[in-house]
C-alpha positions as a printed Julia matrix, in Angstrom:
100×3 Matrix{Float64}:
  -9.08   16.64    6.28
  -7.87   14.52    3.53
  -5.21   12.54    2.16
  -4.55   14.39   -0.84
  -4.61   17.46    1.91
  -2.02   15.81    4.06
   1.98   16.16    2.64
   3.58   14.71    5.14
   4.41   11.04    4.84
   2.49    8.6     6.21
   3.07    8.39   10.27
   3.87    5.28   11.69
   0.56    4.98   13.79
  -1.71    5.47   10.88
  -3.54    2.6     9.1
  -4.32    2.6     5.64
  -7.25    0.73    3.78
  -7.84    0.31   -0.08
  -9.82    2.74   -1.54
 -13.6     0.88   -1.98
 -13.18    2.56   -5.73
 -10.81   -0.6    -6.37
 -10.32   -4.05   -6.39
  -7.31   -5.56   -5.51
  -6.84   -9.02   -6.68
  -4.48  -11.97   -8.01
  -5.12  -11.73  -11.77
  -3.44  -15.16  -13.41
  -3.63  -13.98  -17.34
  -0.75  -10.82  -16.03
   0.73  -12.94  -13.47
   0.35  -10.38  -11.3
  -1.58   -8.63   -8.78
  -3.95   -5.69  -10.07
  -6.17   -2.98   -8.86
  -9.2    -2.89  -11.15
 -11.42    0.07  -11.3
 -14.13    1.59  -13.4
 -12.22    2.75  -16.02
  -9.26    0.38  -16.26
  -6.72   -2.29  -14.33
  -3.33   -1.62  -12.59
  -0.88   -4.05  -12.76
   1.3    -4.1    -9.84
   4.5    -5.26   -9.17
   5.49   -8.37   -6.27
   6.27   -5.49   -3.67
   3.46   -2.88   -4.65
   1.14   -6.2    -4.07
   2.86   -7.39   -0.85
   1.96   -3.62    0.61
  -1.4    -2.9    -1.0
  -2.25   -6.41    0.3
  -1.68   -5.35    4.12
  -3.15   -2.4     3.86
  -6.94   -3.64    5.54
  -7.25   -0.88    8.01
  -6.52   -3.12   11.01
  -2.32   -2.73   10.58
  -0.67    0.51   11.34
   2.07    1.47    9.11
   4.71    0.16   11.6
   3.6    -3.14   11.85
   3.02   -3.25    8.01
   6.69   -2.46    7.75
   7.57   -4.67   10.69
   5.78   -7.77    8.83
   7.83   -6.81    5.23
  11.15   -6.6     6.84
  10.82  -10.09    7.82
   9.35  -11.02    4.12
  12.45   -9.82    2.62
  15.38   -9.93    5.11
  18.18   -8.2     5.05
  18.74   -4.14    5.15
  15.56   -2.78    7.26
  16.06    0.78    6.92
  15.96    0.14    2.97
  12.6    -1.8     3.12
  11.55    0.81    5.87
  12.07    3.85    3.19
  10.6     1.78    0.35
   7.48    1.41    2.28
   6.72    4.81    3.44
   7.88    5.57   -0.31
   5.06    3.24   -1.85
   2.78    4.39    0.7
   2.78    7.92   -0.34
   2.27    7.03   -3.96
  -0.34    5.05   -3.14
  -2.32    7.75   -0.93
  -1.15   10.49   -3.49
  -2.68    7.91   -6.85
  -6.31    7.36   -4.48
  -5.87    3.59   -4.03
  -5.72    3.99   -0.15
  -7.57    6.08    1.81
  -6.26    6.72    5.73
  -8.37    4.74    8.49
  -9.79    6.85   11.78
């Protein structure tokens, strides 16, 4: 089964990896993280970055959202939601593909 198969949000035991289709990388002339593919570059913004960057397979989506409510302190739930938000874009756009 696959992602784009799957319409439930992501669970909190899964672990997501990038997509080997991209590159994710620090990019100095946008300031900016970016995903660069084949036919074009995604420029990201500071929280799309912060996520996409902790996606490696190894985290589960719980301790990716554990690690970013300490990065930006203050209302969990709210960083919570925008994870699993940003996650599902992300699976939904191809970028990251679900780890077995």
């Amino acid at each position: 089964m696959t992602d784009t198969a799957t319409p439930s949000p992501p669970a909190a035991s899964e672990r997501y990896a990038l997509n080997p289709m991209y590159l994710f990388r620090w990019e100095p002339t946008q300031d900016s993280h970016v995903l660069l593919y084949p036919e074009g570059i995604v420029k990201l913004n500071q929280t799309a970055g912060d996520i996409i960057e902790r996606c490696d397979g190894q985290r589960t989506v719980a301790e990716l959202v554990a690690e970013l409510q300490l990065r930006y302190p203050g209302d969990d739930a709210r960083v919570a939601e925008g994870v699993y938000k940003f996650l599902e874009v992300f699976r939904a756009k191809g970028w990251i593909r679900r780890q077995a």
